[in-house]
Biopython code that builds the backbone (N, CA, C, O; Angstrom):
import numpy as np
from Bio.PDB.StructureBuilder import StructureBuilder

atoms = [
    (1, "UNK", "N", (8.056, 7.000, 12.978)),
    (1, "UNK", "CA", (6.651, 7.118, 12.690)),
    (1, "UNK", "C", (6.134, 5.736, 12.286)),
    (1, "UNK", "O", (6.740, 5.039, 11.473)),
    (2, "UNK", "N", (4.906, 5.331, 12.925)),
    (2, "UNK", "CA", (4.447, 4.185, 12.444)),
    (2, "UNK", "C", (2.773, 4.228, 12.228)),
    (2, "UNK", "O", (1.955, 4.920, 12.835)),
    (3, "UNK", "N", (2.515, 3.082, 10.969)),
    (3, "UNK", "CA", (1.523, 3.365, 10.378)),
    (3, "UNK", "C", (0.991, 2.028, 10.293)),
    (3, "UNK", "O", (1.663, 0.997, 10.276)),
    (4, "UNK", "N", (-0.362, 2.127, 10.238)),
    (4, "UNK", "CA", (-0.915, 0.103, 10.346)),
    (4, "UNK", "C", (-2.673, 0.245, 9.941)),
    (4, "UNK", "O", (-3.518, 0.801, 10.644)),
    (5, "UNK", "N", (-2.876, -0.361, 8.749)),
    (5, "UNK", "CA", (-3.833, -0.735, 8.156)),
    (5, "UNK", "C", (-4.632, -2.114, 8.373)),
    (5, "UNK", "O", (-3.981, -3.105, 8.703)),
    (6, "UNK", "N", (-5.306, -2.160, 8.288)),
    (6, "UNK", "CA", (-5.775, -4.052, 8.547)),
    (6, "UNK", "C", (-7.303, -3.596, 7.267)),
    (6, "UNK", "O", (-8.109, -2.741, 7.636)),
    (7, "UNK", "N", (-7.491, -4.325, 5.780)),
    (7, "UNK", "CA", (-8.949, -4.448, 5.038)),
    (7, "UNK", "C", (-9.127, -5.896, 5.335)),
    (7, "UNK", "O", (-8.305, -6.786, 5.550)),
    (8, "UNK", "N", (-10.524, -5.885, 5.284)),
    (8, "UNK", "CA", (-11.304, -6.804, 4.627)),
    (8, "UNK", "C", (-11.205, -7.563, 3.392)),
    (8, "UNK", "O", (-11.963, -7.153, 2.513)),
    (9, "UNK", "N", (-10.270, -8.840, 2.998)),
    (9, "UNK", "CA", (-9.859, -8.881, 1.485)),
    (9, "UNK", "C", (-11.539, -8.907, 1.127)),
    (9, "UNK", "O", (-11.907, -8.159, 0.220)),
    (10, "UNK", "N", (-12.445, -9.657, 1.744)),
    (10, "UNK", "CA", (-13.926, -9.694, 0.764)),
    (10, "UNK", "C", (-14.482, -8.327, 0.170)),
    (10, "UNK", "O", (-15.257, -8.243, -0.783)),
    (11, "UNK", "N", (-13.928, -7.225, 0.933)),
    (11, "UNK", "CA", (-14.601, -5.814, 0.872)),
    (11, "UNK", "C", (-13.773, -5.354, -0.785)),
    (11, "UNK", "O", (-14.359, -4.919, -1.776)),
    (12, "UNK", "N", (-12.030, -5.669, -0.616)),
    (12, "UNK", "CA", (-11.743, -5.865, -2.395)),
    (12, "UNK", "C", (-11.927, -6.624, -3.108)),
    (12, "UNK", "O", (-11.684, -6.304, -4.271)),
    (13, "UNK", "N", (-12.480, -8.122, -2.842)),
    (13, "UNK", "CA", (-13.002, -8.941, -3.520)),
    (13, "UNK", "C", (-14.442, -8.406, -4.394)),
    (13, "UNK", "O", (-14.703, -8.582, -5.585)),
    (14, "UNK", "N", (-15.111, -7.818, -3.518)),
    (14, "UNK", "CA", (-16.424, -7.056, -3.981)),
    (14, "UNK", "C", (-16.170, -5.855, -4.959)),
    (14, "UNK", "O", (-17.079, -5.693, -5.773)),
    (15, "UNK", "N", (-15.393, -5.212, -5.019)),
    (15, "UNK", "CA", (-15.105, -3.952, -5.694)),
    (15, "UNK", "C", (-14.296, -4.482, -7.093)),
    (15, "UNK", "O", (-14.388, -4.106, -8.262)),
    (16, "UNK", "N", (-13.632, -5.314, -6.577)),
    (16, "UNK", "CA", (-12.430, -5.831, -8.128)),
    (16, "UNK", "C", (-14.042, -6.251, -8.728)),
    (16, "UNK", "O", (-14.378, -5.852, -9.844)),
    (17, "UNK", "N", (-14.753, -6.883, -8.084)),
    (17, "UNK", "CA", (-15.639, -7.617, -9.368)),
    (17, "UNK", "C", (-16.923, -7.113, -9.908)),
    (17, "UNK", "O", (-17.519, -7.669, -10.831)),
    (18, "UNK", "N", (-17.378, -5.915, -9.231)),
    (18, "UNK", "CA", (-17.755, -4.918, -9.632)),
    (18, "UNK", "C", (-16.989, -3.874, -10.797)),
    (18, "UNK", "O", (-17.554, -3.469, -11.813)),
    (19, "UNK", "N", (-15.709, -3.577, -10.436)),
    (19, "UNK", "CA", (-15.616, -2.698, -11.687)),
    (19, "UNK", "C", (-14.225, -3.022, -11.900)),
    (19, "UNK", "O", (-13.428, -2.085, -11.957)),
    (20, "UNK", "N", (-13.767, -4.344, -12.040)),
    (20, "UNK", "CA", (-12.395, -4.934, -12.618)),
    (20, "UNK", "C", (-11.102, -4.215, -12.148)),
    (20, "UNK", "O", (-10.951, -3.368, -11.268)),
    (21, "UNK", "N", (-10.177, -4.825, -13.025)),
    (21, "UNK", "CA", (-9.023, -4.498, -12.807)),
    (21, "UNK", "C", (-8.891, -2.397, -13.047)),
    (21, "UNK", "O", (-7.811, -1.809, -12.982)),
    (22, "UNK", "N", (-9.872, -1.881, -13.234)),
    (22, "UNK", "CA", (-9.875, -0.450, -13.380)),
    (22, "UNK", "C", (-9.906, 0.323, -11.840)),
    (22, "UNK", "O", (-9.597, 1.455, -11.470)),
    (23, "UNK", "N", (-10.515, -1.050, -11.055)),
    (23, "UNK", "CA", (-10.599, -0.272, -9.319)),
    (23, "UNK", "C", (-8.610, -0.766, -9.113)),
    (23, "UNK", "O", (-7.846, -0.163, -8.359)),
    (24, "UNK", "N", (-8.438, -1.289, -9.503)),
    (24, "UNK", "CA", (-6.697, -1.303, -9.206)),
    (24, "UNK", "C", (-6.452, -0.452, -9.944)),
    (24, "UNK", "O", (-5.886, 0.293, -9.144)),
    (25, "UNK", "N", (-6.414, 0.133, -10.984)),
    (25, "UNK", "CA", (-5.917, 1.526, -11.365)),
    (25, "UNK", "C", (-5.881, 2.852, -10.275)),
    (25, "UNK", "O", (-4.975, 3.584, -9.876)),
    (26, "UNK", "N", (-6.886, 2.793, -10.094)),
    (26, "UNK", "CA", (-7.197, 3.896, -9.049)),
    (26, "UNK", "C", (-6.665, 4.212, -8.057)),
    (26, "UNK", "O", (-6.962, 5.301, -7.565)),
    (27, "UNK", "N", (-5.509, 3.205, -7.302)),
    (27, "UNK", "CA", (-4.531, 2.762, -6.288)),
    (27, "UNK", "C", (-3.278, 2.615, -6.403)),
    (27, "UNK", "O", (-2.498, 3.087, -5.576)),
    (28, "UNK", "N", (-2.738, 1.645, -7.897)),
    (28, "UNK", "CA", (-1.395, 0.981, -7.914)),
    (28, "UNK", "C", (-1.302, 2.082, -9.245)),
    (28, "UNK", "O", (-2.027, 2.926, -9.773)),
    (29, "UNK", "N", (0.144, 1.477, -9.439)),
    (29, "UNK", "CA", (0.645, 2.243, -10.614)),
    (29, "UNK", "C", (0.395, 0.832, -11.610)),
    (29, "UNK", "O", (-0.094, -0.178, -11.104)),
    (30, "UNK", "N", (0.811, 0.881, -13.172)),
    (30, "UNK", "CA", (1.087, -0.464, -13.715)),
    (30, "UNK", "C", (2.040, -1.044, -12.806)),
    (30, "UNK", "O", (1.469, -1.591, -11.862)),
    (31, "UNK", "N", (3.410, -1.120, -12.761)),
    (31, "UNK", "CA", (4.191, -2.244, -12.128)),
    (31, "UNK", "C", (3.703, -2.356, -10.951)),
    (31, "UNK", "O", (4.619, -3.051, -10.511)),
    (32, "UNK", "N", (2.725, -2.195, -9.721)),
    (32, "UNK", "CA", (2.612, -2.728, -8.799)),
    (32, "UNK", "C", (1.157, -3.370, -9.042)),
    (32, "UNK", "O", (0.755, -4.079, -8.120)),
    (33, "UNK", "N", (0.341, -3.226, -10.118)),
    (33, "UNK", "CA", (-1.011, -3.935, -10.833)),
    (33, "UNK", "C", (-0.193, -5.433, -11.077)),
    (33, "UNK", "O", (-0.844, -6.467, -10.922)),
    (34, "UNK", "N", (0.791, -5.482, -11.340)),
    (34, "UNK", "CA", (1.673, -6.618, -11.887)),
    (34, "UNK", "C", (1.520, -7.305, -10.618)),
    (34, "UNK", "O", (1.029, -8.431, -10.695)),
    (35, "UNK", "N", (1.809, -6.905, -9.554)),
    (35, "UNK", "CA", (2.173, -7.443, -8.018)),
    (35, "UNK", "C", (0.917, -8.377, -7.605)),
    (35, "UNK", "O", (0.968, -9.254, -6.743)),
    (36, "UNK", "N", (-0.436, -7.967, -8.522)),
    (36, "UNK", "CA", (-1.536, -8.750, -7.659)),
    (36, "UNK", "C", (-1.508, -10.125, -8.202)),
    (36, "UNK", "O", (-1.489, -10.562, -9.353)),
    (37, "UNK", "N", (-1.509, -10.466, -7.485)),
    (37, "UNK", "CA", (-2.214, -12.224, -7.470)),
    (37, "UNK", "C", (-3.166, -12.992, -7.859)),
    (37, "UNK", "O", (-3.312, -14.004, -8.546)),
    (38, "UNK", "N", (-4.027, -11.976, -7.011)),
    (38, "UNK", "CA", (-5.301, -12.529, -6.376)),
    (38, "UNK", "C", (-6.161, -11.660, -5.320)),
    (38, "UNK", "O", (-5.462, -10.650, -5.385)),
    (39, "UNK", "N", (-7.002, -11.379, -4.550)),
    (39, "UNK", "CA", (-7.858, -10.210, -4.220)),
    (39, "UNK", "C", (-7.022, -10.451, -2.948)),
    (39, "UNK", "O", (-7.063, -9.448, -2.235)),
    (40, "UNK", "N", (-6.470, -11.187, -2.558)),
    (40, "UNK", "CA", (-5.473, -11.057, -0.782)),
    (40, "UNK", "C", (-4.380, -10.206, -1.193)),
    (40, "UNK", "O", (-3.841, -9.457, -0.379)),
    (41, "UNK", "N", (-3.936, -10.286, -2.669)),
    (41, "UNK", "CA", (-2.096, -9.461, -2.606)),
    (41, "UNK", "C", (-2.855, -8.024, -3.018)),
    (41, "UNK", "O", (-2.256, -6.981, -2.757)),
    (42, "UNK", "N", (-4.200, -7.961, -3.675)),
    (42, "UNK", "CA", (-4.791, -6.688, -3.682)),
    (42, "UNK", "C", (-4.967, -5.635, -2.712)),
    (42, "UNK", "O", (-4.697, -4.435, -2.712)),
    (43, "UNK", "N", (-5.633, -6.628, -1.674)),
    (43, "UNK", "CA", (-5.987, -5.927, 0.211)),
    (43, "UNK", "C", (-4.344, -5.441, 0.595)),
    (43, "UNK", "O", (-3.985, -4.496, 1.297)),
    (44, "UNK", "N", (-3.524, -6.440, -0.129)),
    (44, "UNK", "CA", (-2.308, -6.241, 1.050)),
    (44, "UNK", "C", (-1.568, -4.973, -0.006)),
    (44, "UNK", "O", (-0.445, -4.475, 0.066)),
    (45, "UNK", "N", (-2.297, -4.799, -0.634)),
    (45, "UNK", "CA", (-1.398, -3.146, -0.916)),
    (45, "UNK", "C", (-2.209, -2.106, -0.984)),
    (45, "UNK", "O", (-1.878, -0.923, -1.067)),
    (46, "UNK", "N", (-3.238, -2.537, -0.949)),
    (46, "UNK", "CA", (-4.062, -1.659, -0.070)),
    (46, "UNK", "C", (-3.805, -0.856, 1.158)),
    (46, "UNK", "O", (-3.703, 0.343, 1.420)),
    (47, "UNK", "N", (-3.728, -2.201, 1.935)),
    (47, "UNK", "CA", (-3.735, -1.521, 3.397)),
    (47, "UNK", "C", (-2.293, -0.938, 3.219)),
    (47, "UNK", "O", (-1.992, 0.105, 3.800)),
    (48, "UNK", "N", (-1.296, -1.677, 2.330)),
    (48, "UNK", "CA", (0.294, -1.279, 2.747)),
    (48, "UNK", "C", (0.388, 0.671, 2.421)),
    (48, "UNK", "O", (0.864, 1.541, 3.150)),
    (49, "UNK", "N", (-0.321, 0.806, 0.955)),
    (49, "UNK", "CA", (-0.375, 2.021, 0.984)),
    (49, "UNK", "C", (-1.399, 2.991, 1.952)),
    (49, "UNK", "O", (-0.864, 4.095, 2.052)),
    (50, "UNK", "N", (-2.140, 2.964, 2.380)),
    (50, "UNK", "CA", (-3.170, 3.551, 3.613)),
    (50, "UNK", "C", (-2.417, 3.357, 4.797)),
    (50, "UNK", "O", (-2.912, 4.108, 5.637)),
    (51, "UNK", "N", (-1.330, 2.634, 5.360)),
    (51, "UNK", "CA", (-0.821, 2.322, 6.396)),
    (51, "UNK", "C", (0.588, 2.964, 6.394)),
    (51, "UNK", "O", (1.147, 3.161, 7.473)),
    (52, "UNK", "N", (1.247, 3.332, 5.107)),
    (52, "UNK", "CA", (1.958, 4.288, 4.698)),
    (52, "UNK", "C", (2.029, 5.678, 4.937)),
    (52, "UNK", "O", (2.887, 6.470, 5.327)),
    (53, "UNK", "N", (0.340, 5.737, 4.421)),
    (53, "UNK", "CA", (0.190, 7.297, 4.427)),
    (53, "UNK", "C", (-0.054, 7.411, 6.217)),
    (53, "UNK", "O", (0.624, 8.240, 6.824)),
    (54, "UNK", "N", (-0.609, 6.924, 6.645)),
    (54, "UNK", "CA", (-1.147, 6.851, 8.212)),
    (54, "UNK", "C", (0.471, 7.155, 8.871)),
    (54, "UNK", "O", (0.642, 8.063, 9.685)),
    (55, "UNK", "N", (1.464, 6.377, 8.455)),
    (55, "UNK", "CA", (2.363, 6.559, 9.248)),
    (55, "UNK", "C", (3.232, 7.996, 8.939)),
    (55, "UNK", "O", (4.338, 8.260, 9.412)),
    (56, "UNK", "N", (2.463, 8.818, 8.056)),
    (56, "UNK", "CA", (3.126, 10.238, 7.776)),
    (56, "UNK", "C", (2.587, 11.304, 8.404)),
    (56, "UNK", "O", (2.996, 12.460, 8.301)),
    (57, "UNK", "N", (1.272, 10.769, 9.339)),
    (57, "UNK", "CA", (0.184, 11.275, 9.473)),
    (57, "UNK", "C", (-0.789, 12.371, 9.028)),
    (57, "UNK", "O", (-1.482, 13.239, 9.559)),
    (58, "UNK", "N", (-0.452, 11.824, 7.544)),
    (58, "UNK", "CA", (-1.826, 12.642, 6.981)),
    (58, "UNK", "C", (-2.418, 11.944, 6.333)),
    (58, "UNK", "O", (-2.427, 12.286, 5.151)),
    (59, "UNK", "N", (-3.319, 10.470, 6.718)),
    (59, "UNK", "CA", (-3.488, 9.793, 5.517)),
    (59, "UNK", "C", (-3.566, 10.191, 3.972)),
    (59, "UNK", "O", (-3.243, 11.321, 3.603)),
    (60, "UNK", "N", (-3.998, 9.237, 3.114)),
    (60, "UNK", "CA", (-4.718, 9.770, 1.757)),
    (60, "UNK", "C", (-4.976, 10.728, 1.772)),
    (60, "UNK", "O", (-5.960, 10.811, 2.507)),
    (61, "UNK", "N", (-4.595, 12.106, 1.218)),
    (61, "UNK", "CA", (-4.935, 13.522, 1.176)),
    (61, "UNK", "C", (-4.299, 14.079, -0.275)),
    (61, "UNK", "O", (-3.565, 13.533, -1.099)),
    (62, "UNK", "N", (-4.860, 15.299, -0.222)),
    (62, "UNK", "CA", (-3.768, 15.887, -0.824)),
    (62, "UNK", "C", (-2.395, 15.772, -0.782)),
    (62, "UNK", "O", (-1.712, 15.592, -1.791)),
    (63, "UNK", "N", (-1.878, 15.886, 0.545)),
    (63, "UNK", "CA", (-0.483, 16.044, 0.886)),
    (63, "UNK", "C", (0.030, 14.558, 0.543)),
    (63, "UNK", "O", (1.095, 14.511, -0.073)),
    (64, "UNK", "N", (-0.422, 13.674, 0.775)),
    (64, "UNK", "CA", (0.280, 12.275, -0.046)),
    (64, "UNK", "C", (-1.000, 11.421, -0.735)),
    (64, "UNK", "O", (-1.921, 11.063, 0.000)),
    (65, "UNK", "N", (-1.017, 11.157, -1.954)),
    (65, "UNK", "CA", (-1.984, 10.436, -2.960)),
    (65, "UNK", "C", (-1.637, 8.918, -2.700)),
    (65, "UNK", "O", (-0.804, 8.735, -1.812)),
    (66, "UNK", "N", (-2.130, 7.828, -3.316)),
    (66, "UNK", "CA", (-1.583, 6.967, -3.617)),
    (66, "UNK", "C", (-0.380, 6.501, -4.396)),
    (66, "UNK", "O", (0.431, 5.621, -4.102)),
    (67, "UNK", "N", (-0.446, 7.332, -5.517)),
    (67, "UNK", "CA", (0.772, 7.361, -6.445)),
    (67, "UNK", "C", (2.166, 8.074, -5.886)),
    (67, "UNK", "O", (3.304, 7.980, -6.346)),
    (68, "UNK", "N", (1.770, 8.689, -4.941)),
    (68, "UNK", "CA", (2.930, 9.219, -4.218)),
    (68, "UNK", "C", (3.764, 8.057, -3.098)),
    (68, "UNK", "O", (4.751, 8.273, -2.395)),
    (69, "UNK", "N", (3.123, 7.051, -3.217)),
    (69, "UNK", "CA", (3.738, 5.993, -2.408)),
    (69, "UNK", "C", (3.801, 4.605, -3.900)),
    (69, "UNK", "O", (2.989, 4.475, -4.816)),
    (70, "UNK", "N", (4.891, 3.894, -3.661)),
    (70, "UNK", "CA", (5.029, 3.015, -4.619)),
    (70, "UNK", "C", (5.831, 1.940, -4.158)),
    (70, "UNK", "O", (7.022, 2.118, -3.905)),
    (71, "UNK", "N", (5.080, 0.448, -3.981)),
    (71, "UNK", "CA", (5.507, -0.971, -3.761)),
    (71, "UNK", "C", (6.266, -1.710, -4.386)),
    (71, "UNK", "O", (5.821, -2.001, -5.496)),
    (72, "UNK", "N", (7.136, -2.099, -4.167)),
    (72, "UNK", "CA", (7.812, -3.054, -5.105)),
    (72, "UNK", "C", (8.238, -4.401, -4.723)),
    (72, "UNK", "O", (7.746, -4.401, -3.595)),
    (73, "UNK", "N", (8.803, -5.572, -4.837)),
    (73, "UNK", "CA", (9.332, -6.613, -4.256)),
    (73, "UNK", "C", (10.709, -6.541, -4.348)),
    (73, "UNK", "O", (11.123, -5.804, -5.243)),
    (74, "UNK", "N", (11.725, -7.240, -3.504)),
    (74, "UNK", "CA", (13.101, -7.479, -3.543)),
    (74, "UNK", "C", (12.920, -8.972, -4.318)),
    (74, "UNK", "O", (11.935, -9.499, -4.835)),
    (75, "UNK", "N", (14.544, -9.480, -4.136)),
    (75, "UNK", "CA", (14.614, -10.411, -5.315)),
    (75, "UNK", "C", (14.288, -11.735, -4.233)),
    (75, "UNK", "O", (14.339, -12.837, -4.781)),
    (76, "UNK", "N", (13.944, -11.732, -2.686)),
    (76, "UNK", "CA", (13.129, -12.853, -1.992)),
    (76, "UNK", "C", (11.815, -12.621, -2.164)),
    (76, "UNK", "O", (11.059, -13.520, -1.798)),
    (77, "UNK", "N", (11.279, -11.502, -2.697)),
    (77, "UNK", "CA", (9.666, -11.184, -2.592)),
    (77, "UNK", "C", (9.436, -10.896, -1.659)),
    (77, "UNK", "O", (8.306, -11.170, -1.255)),
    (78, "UNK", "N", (10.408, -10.150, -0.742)),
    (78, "UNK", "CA", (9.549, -8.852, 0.168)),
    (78, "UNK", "C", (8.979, -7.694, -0.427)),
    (78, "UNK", "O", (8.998, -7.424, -1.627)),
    (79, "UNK", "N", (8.378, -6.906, 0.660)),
    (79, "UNK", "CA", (8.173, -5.566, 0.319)),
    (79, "UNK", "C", (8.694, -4.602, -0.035)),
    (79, "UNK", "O", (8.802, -3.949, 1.003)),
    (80, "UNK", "N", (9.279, -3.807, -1.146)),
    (80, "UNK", "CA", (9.885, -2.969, -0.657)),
    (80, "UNK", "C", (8.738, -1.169, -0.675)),
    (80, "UNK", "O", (7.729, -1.301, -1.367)),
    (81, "UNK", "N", (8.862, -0.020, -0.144)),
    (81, "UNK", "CA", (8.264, 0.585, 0.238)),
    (81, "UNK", "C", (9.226, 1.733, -0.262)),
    (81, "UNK", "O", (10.373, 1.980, 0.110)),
    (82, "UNK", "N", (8.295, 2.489, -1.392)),
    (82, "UNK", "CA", (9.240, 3.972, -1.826)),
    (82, "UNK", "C", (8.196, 5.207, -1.639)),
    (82, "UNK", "O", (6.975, 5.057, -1.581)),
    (83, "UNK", "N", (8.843, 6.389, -1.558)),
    (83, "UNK", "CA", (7.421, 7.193, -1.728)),
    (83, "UNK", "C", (8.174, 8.017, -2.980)),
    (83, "UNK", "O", (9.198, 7.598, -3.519)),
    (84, "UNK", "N", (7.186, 9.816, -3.517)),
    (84, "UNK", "CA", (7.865, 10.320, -4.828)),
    (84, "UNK", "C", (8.812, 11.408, -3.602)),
    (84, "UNK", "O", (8.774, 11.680, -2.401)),
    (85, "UNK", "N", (9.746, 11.817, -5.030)),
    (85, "UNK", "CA", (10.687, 12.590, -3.701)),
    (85, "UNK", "C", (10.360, 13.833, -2.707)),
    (85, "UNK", "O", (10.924, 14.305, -1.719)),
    (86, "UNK", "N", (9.313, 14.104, -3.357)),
    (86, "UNK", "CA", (8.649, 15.429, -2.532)),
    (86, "UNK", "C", (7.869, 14.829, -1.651)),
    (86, "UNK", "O", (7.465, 15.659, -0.836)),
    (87, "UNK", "N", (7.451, 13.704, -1.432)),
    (87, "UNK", "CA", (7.139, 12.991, 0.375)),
    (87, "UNK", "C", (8.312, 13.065, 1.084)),
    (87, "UNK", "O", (8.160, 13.498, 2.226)),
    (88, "UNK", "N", (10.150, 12.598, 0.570)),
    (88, "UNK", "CA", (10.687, 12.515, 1.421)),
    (88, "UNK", "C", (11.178, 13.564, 1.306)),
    (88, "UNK", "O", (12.181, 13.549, 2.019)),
    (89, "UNK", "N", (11.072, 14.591, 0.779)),
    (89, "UNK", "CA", (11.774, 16.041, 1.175)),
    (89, "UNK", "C", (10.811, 16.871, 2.039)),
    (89, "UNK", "O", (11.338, 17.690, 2.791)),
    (90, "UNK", "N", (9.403, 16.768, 2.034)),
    (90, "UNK", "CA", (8.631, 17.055, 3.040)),
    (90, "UNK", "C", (8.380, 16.520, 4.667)),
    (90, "UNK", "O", (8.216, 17.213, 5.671)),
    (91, "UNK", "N", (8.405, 15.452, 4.569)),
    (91, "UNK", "CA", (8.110, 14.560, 6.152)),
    (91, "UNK", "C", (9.706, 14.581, 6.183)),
    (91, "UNK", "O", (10.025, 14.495, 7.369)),
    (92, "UNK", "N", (10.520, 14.636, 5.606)),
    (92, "UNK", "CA", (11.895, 14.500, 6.250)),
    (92, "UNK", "C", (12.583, 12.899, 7.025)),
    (92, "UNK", "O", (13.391, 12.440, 7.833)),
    (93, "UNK", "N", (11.568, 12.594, 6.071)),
    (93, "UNK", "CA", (12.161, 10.602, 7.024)),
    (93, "UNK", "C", (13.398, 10.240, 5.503)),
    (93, "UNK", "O", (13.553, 10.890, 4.469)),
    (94, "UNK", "N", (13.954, 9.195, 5.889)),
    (94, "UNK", "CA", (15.094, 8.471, 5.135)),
    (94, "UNK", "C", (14.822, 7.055, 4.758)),
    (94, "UNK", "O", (15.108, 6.434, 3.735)),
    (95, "UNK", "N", (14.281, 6.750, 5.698)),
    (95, "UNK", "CA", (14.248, 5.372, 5.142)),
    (95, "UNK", "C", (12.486, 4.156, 5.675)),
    (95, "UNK", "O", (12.023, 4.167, 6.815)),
    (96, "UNK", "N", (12.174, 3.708, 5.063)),
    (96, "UNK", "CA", (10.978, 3.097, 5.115)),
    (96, "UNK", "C", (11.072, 1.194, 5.051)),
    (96, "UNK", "O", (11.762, 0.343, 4.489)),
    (97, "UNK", "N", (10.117, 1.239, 5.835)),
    (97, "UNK", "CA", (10.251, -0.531, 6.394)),
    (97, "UNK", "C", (8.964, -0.969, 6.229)),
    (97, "UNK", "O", (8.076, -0.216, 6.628)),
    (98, "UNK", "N", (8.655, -2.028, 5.726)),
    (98, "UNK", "CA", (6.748, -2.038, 5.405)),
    (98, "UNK", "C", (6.594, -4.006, 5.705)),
    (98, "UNK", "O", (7.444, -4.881, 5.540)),
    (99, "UNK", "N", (5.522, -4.080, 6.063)),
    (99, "UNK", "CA", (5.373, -5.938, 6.379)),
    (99, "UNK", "C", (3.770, -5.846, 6.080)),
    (99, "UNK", "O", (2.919, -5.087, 6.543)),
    (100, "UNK", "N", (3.695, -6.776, 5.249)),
    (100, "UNK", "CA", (2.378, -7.408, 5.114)),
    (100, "UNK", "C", (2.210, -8.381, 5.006)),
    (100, "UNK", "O", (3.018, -9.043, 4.355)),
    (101, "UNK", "N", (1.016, -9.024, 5.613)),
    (101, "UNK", "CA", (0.371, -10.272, 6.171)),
    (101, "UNK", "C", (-1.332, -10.553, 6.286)),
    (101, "UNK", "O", (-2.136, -9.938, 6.987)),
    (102, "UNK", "N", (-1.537, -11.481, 5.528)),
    (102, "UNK", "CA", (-3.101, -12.228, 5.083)),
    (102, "UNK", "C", (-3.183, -13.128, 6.016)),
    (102, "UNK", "O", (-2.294, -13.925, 6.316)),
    (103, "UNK", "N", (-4.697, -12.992, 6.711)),
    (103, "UNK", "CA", (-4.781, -14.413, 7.451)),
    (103, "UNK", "C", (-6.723, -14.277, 8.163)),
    (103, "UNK", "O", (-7.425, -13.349, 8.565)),
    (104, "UNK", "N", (-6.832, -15.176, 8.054)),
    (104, "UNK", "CA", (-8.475, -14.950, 8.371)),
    (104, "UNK", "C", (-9.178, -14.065, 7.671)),
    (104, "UNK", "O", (-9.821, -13.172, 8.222)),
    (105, "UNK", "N", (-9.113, -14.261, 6.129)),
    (105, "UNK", "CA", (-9.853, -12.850, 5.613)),
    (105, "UNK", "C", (-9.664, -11.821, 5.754)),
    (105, "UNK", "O", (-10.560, -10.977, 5.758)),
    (106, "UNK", "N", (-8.194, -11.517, 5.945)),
    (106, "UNK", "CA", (-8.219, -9.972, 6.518)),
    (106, "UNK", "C", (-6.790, -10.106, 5.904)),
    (106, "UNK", "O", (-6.327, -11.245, 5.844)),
    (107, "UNK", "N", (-5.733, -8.630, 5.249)),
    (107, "UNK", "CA", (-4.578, -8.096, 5.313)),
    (107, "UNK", "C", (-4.781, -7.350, 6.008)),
    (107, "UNK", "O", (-5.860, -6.845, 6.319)),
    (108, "UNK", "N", (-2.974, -7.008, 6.649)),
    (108, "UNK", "CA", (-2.745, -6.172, 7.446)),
    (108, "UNK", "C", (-1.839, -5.988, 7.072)),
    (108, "UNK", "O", (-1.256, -6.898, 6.484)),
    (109, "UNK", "N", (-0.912, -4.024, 7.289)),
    (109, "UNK", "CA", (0.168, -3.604, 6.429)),
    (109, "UNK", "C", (0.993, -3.340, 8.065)),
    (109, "UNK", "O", (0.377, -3.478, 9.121)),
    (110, "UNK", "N", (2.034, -3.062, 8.013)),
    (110, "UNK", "CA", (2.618, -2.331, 9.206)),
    (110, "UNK", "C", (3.912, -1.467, 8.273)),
    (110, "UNK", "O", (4.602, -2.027, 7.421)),
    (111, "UNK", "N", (4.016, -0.220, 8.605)),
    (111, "UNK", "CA", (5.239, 0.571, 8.053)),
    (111, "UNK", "C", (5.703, 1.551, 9.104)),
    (111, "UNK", "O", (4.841, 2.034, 9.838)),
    (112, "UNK", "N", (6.594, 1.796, 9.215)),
    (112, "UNK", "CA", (7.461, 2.242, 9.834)),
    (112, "UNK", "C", (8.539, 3.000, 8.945)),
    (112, "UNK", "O", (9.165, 2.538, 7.992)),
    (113, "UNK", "N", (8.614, 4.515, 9.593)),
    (113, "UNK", "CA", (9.678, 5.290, 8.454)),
    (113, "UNK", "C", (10.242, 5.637, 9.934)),
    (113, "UNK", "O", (9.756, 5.492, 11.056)),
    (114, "UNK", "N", (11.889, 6.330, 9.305)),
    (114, "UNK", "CA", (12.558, 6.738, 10.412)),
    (114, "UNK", "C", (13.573, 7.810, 9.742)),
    (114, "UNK", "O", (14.378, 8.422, 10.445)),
]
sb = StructureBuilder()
sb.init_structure("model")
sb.init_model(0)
sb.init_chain("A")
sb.init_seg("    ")
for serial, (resi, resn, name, xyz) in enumerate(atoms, 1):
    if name == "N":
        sb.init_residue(resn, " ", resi, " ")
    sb.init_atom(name, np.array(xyz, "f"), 0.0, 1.0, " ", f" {name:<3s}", serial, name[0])
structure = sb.get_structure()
């Protein structure tokens, strides 16, 4: 299953500064609030989680929230990509692969479960 997001970082640039670090609540957990940077590592977990859910095919729903998917880094500062265990006892996948990439004002997520 594969899943692929592309935001606008200006479109989270606009929202972080409208209503602060509380519009990252609404998305990340604390330890992946830790992960932002800057409004590009914001977009890019953005899209990583929306590009997540896309690749389960039910986006953002009931059936998977945001908090039901959770980002982390390895010890090079990749991605790593978890969901809670009742995503993987439901969709029935094992293992998850996620890439994100900033460039021209724009992130883009790509994930892939199998």
């Amino acid at each position: 299953m594969i899943g692929i997001d592309i935001v606008s970082i200006s479109r989270i640039a606009r929202i972080r500064a409208r209503r602060g670090d509380a519009f990252l609540q609404k998305f990340l957990s604390d330890d992946e609030v830790l992960l932002v940077k800057n409004d590009a590592s914001a977009a890019g977990l953005w899209a990583a989680k929306e590009a997540a859910s896309k690749a389960l095919g039910v986006g953002i729903s009931a059936e998977c929230g945001f908090f039901d998917i959770k980002i982390s880094k390895d010890s090079r500062g990749a991605p790593i990509l978890k969901f809670s265990p009742e995503i993987y006892a439901k969709f029935g996948f094992k293992k998850a692969a996620l890439s994100i990439s900033h460039d021209g004002g724009f992130a883009v997520a790509a994930v892939i479960l199998s």
